[in-house]
DSSP file (Angstrom, degrees, kcal/mol; ACC not computed):
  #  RESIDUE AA STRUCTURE BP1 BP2  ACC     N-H-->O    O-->H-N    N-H-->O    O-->H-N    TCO  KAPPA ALPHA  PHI   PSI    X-CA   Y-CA   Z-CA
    1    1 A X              0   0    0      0, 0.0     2,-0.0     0, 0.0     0, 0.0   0.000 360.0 360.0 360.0 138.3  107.4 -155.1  125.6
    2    2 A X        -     0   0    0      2,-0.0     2,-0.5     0, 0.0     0, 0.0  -0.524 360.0-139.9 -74.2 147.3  103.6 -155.8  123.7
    3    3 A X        +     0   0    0     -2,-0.0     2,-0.3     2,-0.0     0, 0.0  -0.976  28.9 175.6-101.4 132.6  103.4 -154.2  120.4
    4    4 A X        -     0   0    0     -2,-0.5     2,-0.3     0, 0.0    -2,-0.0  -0.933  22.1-138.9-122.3 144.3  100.2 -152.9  120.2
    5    5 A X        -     0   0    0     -2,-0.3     2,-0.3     2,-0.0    -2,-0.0  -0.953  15.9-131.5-122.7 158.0   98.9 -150.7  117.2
    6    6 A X        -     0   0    0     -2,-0.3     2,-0.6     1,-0.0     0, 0.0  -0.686  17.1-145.3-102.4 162.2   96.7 -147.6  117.9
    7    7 A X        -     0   0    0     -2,-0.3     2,-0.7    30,-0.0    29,-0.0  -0.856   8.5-155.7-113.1 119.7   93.7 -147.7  115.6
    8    8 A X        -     0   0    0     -2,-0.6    29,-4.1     3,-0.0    30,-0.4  -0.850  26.2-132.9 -85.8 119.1   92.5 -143.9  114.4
    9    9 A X        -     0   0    0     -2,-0.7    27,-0.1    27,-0.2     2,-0.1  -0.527  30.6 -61.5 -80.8 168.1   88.9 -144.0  113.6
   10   10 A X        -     0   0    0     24,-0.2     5,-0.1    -2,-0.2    -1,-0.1  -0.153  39.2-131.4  19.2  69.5   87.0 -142.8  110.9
   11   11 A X     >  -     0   0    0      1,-0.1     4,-2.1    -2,-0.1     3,-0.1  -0.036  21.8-130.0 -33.4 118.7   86.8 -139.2  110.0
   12   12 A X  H  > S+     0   0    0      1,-0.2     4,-1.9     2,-0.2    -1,-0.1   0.968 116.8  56.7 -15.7 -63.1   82.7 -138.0  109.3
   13   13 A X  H  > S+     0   0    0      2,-0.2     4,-2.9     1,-0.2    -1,-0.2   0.834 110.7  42.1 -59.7 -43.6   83.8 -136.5  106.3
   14   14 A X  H  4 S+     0   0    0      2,-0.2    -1,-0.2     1,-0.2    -2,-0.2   0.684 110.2  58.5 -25.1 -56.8   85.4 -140.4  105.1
   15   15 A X  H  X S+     0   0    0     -4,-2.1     4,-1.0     2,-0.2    -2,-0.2   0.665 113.3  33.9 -67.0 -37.0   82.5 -141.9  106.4
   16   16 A X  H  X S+     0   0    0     -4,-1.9     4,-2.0     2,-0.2    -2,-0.2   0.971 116.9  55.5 -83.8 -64.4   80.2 -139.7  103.9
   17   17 A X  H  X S+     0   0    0     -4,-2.9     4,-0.7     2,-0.2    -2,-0.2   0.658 111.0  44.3 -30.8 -30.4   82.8 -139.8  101.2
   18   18 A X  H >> S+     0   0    0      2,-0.2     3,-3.0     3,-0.1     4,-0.9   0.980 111.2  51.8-118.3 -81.2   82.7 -143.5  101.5
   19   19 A X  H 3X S+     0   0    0     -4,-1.0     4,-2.2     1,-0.3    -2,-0.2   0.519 113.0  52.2  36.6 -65.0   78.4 -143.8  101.7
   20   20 A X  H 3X S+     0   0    0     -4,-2.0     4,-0.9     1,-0.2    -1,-0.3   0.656 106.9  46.1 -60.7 -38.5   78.7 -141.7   98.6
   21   21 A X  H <X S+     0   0    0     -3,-3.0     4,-2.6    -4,-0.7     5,-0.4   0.887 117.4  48.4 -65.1 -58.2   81.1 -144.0   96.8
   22   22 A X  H  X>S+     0   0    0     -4,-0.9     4,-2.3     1,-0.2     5,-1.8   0.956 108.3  47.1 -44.7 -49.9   78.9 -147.2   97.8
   23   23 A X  H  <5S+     0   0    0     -4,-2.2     3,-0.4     2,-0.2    -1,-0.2   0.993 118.5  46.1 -67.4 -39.6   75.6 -146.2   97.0
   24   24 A X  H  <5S+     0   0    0     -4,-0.9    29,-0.3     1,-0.3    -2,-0.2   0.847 118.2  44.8 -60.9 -78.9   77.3 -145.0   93.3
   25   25 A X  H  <5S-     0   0    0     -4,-2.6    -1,-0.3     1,-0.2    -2,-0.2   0.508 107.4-133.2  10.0 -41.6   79.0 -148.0   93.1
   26   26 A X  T  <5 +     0   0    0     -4,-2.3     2,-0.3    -3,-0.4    -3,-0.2   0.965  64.2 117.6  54.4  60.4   76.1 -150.0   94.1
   27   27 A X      < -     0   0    0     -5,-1.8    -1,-0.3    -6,-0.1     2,-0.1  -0.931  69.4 -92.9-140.0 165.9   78.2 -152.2   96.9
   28   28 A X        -     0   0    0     -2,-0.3     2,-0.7    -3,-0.1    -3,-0.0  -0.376  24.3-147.2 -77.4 151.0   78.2 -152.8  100.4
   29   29 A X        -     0   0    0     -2,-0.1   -10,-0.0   -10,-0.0    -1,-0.0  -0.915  35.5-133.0-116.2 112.0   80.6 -150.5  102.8
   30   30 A X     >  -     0   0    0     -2,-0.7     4,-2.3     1,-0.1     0, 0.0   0.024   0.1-124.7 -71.0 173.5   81.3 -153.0  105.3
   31   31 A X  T  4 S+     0   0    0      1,-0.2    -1,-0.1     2,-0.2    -2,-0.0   0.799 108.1  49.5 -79.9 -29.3   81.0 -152.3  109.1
   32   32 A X  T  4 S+     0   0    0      2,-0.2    -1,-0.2     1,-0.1     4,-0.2   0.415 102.4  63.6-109.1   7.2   84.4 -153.2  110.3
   33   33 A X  T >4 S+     0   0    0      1,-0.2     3,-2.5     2,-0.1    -2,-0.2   0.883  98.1  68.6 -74.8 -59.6   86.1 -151.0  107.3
   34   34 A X  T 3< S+     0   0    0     -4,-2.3   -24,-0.2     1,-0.2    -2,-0.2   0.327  91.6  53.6 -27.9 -17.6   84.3 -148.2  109.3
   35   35 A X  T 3  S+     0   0    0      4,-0.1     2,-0.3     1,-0.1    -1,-0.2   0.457  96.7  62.4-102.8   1.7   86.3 -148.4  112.1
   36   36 A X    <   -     0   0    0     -3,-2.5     5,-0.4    -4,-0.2   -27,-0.2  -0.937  58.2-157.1-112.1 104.0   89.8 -148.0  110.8
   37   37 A X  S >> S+     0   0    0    -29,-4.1     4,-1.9    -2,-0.3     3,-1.2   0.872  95.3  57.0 -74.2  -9.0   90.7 -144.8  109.1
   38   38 A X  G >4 S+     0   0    0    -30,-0.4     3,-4.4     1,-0.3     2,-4.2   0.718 117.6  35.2 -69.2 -99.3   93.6 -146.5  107.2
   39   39 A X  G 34 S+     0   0    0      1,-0.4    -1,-0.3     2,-0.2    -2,-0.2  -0.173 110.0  55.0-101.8  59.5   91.2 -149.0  105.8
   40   40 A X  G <> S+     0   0    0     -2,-4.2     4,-2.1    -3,-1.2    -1,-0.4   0.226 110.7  50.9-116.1 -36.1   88.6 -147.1  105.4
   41   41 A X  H <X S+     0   0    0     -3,-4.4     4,-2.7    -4,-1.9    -2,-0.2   0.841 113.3  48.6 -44.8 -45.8   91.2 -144.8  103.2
   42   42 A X  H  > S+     0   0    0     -4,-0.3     4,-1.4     2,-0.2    -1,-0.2   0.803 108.6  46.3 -75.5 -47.2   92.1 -147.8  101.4
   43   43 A X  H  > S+     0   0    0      2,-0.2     4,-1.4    -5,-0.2    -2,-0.2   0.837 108.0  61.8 -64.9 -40.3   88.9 -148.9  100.6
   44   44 A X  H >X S+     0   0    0     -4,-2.1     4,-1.5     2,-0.2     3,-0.8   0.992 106.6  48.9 -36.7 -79.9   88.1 -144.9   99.5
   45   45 A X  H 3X S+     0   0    0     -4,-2.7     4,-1.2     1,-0.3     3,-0.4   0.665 106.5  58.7 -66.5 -44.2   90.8 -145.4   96.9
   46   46 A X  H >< S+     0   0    0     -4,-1.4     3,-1.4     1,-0.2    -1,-0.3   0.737 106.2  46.9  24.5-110.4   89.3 -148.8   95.6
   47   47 A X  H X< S+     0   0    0     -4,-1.4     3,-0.9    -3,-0.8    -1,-0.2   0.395 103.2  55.1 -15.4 -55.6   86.4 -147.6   94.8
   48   48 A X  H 3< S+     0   0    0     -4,-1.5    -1,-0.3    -3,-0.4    -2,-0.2   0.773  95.7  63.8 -67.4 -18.4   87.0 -144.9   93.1
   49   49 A X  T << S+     0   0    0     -3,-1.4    -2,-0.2    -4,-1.2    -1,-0.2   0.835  88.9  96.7 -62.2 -20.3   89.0 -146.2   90.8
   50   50 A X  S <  S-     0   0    0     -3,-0.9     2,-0.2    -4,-0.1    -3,-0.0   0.053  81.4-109.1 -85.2-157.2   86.1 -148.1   89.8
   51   51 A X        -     0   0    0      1,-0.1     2,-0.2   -26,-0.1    -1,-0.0  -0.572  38.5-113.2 -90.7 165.4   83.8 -147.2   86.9
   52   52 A X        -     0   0    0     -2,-0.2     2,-0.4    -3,-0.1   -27,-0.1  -0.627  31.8-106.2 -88.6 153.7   80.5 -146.2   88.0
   53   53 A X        -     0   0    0    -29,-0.3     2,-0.3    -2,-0.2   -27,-0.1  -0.775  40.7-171.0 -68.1 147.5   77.2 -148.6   87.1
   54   54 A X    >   -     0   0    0     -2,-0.4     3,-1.9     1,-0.0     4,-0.1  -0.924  37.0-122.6-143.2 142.1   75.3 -147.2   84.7
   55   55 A X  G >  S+     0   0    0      1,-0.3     3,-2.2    -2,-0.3     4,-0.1   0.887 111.9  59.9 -65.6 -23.3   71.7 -148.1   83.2
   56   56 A X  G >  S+     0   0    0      1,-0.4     3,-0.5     2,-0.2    -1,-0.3   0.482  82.0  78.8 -86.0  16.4   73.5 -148.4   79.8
   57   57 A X  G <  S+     0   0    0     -3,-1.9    -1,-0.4     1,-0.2    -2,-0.2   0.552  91.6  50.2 -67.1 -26.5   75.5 -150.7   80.9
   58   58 A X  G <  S+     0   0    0     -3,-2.2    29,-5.3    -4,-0.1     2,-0.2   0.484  86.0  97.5-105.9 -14.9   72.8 -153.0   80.5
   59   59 A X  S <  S-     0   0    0     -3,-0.5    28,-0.2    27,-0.2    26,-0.2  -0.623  79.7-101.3 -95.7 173.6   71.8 -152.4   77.1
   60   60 A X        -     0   0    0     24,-0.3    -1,-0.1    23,-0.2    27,-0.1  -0.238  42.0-115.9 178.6 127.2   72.9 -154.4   74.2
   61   61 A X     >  -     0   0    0     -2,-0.1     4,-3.3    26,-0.1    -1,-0.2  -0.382  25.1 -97.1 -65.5 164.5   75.5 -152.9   72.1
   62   62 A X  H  > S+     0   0    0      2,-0.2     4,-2.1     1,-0.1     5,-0.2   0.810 121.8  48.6 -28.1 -61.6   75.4 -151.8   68.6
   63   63 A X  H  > S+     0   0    0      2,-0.2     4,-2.6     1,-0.2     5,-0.4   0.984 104.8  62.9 -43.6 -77.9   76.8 -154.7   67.0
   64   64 A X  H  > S+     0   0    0      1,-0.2     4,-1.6     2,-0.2     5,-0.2   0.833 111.1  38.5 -13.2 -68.3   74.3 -157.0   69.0
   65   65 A X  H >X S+     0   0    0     -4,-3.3     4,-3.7     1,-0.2     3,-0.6   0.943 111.7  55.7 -60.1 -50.3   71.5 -155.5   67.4
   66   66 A X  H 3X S+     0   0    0     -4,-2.1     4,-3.9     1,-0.2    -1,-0.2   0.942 113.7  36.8  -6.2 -77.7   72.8 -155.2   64.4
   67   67 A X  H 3X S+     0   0    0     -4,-2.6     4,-2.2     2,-0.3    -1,-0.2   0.780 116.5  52.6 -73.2 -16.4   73.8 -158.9   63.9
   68   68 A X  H <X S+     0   0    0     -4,-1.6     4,-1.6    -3,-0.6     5,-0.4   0.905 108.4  55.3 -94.6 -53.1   70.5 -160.2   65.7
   69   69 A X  H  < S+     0   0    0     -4,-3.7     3,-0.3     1,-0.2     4,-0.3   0.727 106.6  47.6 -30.7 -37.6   68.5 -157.9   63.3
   70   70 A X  H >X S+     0   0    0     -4,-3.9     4,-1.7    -5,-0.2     3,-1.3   0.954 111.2  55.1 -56.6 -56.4   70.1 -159.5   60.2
   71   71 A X  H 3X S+     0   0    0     -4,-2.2     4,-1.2     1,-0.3    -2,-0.2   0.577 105.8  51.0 -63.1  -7.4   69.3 -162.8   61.9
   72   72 A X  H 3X>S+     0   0    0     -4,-1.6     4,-1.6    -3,-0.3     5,-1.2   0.515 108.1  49.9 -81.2 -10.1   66.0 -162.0   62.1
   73   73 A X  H <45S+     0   0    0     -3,-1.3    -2,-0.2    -5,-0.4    -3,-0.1   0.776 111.9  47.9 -89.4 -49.7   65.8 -161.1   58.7
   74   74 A X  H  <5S+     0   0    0     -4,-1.7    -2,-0.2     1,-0.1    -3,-0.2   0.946 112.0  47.8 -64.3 -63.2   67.3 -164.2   57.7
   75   75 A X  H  <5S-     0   0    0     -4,-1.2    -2,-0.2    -5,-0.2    -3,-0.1   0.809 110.4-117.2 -66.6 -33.3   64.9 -166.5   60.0
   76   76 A X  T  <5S+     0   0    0     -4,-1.6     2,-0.2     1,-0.4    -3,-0.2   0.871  80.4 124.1  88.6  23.5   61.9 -164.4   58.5
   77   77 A X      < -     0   0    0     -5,-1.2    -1,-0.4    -8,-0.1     2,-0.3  -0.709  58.5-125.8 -98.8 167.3   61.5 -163.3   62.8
   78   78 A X        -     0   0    0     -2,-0.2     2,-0.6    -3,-0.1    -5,-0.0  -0.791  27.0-109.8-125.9-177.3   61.5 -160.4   64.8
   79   79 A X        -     0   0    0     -2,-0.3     4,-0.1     1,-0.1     5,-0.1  -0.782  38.5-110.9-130.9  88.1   63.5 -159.8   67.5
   80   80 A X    >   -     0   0    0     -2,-0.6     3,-1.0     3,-0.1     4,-0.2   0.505  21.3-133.8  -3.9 121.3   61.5 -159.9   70.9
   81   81 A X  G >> S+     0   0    0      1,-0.2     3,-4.3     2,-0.2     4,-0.6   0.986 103.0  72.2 -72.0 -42.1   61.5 -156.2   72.1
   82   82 A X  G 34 S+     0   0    0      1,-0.3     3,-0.4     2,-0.2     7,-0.2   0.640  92.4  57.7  38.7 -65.1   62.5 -157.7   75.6
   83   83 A X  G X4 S+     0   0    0     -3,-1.0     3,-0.6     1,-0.3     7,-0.4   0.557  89.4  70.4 -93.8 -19.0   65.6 -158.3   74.0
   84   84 A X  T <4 S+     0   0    0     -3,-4.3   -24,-0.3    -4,-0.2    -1,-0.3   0.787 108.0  34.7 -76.6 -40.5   66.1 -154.5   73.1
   85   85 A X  T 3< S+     0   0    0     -4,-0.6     2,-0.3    -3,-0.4    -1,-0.2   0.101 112.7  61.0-120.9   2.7   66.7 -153.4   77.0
   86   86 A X    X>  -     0   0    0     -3,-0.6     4,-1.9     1,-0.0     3,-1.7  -0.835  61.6-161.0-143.3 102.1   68.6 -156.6   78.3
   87   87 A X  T 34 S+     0   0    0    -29,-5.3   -26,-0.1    -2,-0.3   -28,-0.1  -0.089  99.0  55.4 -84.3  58.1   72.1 -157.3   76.5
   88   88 A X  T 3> S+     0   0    0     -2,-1.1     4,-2.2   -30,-0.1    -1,-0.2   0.376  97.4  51.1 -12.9 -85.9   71.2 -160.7   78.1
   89   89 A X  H <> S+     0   0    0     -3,-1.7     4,-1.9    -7,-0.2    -2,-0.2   0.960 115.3  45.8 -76.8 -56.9   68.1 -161.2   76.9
   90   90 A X  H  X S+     0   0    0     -4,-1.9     4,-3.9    -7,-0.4     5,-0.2   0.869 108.0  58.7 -40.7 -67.4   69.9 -160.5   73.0
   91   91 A X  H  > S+     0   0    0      1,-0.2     4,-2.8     2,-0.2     5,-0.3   0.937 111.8  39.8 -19.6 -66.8   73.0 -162.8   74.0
   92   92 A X  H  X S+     0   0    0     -4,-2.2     4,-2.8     2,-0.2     5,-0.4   0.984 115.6  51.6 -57.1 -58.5   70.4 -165.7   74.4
   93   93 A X  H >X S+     0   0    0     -4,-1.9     3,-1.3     2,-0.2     4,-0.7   0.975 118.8  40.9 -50.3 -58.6   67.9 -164.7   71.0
   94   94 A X  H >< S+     0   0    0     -4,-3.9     3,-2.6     1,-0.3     4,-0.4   0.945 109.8  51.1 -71.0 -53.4   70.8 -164.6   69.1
   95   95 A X  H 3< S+     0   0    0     -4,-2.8    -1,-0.3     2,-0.3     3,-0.2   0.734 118.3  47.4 -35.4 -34.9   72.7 -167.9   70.5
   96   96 A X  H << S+     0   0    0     -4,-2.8    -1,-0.2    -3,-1.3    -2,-0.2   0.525 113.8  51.4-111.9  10.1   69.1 -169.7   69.8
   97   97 A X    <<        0   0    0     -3,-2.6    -2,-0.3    -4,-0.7    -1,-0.2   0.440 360.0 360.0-119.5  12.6   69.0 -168.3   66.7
   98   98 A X              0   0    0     -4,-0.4    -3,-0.1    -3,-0.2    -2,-0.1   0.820 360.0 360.0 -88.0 360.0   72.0 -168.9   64.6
């Protein structure tokens, strides 16, 4: 005898839930996840667990500023505003300024 497994799709409601998750998330919801409701379920739970992105995510911490302000202070610079909105752009100013 074949084992065959049956495949349940998708609920609507899954499918939206799961949209909702991506676009917060800012990832892709692949196509062929969509067609299984187990691992589209599975992929649900994923996902939520993670943290959301966030703009402030981006920004420099406290400390950062802190410590690149001092070094500016010291070097007798200022500290590219630039650097203010990309904890990046801060990494790099400080790293070519100690």
């Amino acid at each position: 005898m074949e084992a065959s497994t049956f495949v349940l799709p998708a609920t609507p409601r899954q499918i939206s839930y799961a949209k909702s998750l991506a676009l917060r998330n800012r990832t892709l919801l692949p196509w062929d996840v969509q067609q299984d409701r187990r691992s589209l379920s599975t992929w649900i739970d994923s996902q939520a667990q993670m943290k959301p992105v966030s703009a402030l995510d981006s920004l420099p911490s406290s400390k950062q500023v802190a410590f690149a302000e001092r070094l500016a202070r010291i070097k007798r610079r200022s500290v590219p505003d630039e650097c203010f909105r990309d904890k990046g752009l801060m990494s790099k100013w400080i790293d070519g300024n100690k």
